[in-house]
ZAMAR-337394 format. One record per residue (C-alpha): residue number from 1; x, y, z. Coordinates in nm, 2 decimals, m for minus. Layout:
<rs>
R n u v w
R NUM X Y Z;
...
</rs>
This chain:
<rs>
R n u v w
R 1 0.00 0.00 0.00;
R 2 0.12 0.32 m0.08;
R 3 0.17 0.59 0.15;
R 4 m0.15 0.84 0.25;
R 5 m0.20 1.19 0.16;
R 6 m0.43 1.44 0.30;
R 7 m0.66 1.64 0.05;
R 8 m0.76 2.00 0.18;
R 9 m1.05 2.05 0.00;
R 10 m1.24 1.79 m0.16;
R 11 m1.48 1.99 m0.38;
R 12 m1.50 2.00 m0.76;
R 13 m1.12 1.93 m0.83;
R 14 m0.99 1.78 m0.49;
R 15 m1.29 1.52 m0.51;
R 16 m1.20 1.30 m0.82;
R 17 m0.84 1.36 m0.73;
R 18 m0.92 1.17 m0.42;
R 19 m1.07 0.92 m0.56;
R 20 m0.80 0.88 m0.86;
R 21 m0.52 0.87 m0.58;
R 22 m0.74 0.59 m0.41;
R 23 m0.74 0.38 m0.73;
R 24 m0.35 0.44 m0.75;
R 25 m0.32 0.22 m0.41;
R 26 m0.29 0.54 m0.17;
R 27 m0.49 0.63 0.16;
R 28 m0.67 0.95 0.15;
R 29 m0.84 1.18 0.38;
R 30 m0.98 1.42 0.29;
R 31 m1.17 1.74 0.41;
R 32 m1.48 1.97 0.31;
R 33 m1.67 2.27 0.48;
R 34 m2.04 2.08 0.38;
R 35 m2.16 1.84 0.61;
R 36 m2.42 1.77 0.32;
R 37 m2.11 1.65 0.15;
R 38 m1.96 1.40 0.39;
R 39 m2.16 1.09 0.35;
R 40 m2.10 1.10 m0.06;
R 41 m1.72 1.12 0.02;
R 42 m1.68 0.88 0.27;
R 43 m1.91 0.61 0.05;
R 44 m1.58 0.68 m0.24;
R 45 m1.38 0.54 0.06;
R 46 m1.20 0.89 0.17;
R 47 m1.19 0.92 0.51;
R 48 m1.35 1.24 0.53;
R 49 m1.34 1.50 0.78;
R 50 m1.55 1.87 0.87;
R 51 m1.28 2.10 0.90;
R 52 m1.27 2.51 0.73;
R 53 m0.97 2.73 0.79;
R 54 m1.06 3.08 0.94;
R 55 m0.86 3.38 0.98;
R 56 m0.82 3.35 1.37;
R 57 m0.79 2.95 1.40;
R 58 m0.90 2.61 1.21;
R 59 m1.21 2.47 1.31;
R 60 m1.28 2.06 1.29;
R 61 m1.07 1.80 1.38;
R 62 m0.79 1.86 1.19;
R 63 m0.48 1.70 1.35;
R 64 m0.67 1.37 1.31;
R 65 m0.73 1.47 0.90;
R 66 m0.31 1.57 0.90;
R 67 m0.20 1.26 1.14;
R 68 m0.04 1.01 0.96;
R 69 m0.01 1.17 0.62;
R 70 0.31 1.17 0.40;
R 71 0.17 1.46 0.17;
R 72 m0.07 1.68 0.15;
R 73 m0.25 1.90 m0.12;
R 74 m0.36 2.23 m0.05;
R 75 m0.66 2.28 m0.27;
R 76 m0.90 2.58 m0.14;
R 77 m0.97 2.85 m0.33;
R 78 m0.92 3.20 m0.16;
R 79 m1.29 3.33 m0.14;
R 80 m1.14 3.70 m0.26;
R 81 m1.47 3.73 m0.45;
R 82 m1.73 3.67 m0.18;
R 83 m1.51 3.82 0.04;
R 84 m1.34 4.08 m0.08;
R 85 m1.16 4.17 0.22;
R 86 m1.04 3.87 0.40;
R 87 m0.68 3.77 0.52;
R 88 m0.67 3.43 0.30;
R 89 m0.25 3.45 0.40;
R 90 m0.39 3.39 0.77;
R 91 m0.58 3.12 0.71;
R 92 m0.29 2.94 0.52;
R 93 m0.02 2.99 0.77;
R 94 m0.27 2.84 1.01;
R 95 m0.30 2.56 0.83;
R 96 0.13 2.56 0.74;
R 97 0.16 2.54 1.14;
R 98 m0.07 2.24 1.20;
R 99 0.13 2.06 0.86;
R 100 0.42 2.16 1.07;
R 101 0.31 2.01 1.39;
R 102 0.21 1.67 1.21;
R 103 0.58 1.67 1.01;
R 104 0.39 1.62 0.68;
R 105 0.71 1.61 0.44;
R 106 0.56 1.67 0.13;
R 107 0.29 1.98 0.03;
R 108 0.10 2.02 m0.33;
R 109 m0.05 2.41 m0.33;
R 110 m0.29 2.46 m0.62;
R 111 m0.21 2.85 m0.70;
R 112 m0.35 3.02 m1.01;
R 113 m0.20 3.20 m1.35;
R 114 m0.37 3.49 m1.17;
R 115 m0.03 3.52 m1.00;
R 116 0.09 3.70 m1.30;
R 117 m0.05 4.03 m1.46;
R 118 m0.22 4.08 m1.76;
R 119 m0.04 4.31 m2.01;
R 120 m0.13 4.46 m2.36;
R 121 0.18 4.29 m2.51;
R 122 0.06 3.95 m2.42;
R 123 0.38 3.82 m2.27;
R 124 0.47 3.48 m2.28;
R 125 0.48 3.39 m1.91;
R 126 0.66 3.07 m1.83;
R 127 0.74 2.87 m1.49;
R 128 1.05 3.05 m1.39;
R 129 0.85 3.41 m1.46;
R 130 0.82 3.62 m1.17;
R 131 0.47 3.68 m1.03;
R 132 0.39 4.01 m1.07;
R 133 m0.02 4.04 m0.97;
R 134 m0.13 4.43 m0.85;
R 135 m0.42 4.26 m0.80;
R 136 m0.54 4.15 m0.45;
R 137 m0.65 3.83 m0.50;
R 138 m0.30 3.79 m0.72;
R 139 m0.05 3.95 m0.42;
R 140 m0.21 3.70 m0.15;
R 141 m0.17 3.39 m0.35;
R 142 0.21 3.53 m0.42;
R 143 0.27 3.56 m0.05;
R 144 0.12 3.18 0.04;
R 145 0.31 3.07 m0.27;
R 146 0.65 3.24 m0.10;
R 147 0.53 3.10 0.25;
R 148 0.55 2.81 0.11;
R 149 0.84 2.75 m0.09;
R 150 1.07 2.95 0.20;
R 151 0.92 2.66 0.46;
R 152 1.20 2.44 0.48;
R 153 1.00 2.19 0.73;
R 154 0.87 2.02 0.41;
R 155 0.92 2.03 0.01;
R 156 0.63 2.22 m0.15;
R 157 0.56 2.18 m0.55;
R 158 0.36 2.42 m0.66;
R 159 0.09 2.40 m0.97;
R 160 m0.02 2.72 m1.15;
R 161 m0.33 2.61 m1.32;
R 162 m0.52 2.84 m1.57;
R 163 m0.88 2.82 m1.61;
R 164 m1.03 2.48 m1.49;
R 165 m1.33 2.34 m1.69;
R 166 m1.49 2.03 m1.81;
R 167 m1.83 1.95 m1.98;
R 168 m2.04 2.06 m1.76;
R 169 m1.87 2.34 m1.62;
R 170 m1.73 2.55 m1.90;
R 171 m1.67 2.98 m1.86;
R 172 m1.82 2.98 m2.23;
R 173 m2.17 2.89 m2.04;
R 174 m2.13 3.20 m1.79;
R 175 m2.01 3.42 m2.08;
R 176 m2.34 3.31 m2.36;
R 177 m2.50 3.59 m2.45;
R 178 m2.35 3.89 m2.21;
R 179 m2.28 4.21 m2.38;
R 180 m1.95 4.44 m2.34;
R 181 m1.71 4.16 m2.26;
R 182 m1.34 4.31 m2.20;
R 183 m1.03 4.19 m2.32;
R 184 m1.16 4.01 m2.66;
R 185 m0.78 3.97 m2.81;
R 186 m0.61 3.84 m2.48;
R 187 m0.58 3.45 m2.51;
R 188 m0.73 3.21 m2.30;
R 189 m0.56 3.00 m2.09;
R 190 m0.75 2.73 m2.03;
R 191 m0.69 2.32 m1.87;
R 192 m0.97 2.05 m1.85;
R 193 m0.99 1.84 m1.50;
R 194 m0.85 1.56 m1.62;
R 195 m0.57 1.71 m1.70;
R 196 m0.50 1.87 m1.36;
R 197 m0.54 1.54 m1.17;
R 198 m0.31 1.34 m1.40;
R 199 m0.07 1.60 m1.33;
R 200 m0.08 1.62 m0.98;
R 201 m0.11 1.19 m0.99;
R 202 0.21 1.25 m1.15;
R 203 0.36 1.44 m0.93;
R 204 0.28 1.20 m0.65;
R 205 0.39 0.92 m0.86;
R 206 0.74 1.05 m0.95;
R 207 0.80 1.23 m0.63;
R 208 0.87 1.57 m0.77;
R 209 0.93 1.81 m0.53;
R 210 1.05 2.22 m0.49;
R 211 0.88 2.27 m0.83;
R 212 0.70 2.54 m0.96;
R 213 0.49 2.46 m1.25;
R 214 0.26 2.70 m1.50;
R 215 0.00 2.44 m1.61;
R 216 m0.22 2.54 m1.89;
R 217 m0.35 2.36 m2.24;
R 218 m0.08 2.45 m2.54;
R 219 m0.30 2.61 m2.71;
R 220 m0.40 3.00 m2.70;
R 221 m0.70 3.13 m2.95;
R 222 m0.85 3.50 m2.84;
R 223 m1.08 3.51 m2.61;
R 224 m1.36 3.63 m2.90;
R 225 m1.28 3.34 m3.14;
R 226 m1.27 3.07 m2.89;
R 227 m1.59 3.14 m2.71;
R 228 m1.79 3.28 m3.00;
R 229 m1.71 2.92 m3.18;
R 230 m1.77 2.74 m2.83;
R 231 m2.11 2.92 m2.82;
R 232 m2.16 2.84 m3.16;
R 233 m2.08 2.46 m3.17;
R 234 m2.29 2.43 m2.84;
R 235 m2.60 2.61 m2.98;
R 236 m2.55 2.85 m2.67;
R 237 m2.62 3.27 m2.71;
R 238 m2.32 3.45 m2.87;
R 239 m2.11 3.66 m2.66;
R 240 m2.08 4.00 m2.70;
R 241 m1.73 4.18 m2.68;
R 242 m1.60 4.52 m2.63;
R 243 m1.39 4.62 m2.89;
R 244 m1.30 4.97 m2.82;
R 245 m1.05 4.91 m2.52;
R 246 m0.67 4.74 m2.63;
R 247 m0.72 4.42 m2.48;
R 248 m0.47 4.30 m2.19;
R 249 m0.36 3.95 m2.15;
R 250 m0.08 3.69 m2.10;
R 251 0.00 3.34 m2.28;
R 252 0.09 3.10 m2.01;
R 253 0.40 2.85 m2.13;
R 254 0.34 2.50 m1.95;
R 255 0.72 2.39 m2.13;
R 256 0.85 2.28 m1.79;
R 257 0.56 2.08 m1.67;
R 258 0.55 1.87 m2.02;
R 259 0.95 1.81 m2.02;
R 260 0.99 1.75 m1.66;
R 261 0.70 1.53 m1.63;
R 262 0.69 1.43 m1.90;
R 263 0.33 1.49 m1.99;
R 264 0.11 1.57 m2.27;
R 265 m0.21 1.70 m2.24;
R 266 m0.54 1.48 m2.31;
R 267 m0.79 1.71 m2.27;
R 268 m0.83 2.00 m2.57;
R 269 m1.01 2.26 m2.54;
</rs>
């Protein structure tokens, strides 16, 4: 049996992760803020647990969800945008002292391409970039990616991914048929689910640690061409872009994740 690994966050992506790292032989635990959540969960055979991370403390058992754990992934999403405000730093250096305390070794952190700017030249950003966000959602995830890496307690990898989609949950669907879209030349940079958990898999497998990896699919159409045809194809309303403003954006270069893993992506967009 292989060794476990705790899973903070086992919503949309940290929930078929957990149960892809189960059918790779490995113990997971895994935690969510929804008690509606936790019988689903623990029927996929994660050992599940209640626990949320707040600015002044964790709440939930969580030295039981850490105890016993080789690795853990650190899979929340900030909550910037229902709450604009909030110290998201504080709640992850809680959570980097209780890793601490239960001397995980090894720490995944899903960050975002958000980490980096958006410019009118379009710069090609790759792994090695310097973050450079103004934005504060972009500056905190900087900081926790810093806290992280300067931790020398554990090794921390760290996956940039761009936009995460799948079927069912696509941005085209939340862009059909709004007017006075911004940005219509900027390229997307988008990865499908899959792809994100046979990357991290990967990284479990091949025990690839102090890494920092940009992780988003080769391929970069405008923003107007690839959700207009999206929209299109899907018989969804047209978008509607604003194309008085010069558009601002970034193409994010995922070279180092496909050499060093080895990996080519399955999922197009």
């Amino acid at each position: 049996m292989k060794k476990q690994i705790s899973i903070i966050g086992c919503g949309w992506l940290g929930f078929p992760l957990a149960k892809t790292l189960i059918e790779n032989g490995y113990t997971v635990k895994g935690s969510t803020t929804s008690k509606d959540k936790l019988k689903t969960l623990r029927n996929s055979g994660i050992e599940t647990y209640l626990v949320a991370l707040n600015e002044d403390k964790i709440t939930g058992n969580y030295i039981d969800f850490l105890t016993g754990s080789a690795s853990a992934v650190i899979n929340i999403p900030p909550g910037l945008r229902k709450n604009p405000y909030k110290n998201h730093e504080r709640e992850i250096q809680h959570l980097v002292n209780a890793i601490e305390s239960q001397n995980i070794k090894n720490v995944i952190y899903i960050s975002s391409t958000s980490v980096f700017k958006d410019e009118t030249n379009f710069p090609i950003i790759n792994s090695d970039g310097v973050p450079n966000a103004t934005s504060h959602n972009g500056k905190q995830l900087i900081t926790i990616e810093n806290m992280l890496k300067e931790n020398t307690n554990f090794n921390t990898t760290i996956i940039r991914f761009g936009g995460l989609f799948d079927v069912q949950r696509h941005p085209a669907k939340y862009l059909a048929g709004r007017s006075n879209l911004s940005n219509p030349d900027a390229p997307v940079n988008l990865i499908h689910k899959e792809d994100c958990i046979n990357i991290i898999s990967l990284i479990f497998k091949n025990n690839v640690w102090n890494q920092v990896f940009n992780a988003a699919y080769p391929y970069h159409p405008t923003k107007k061409d690839y959700y207009t045809s999206y929209c299109k194809q899907h018989q969804l309303d047209l978008p509607n872009f604003n194309l008085s403003e010069k558009s601002k954006g970034k193409i994010v270069d995922s070279a180092k994740l496909e050499q060093l893993l080895n990996y080519t992506f399955k999922q197009a967009l």
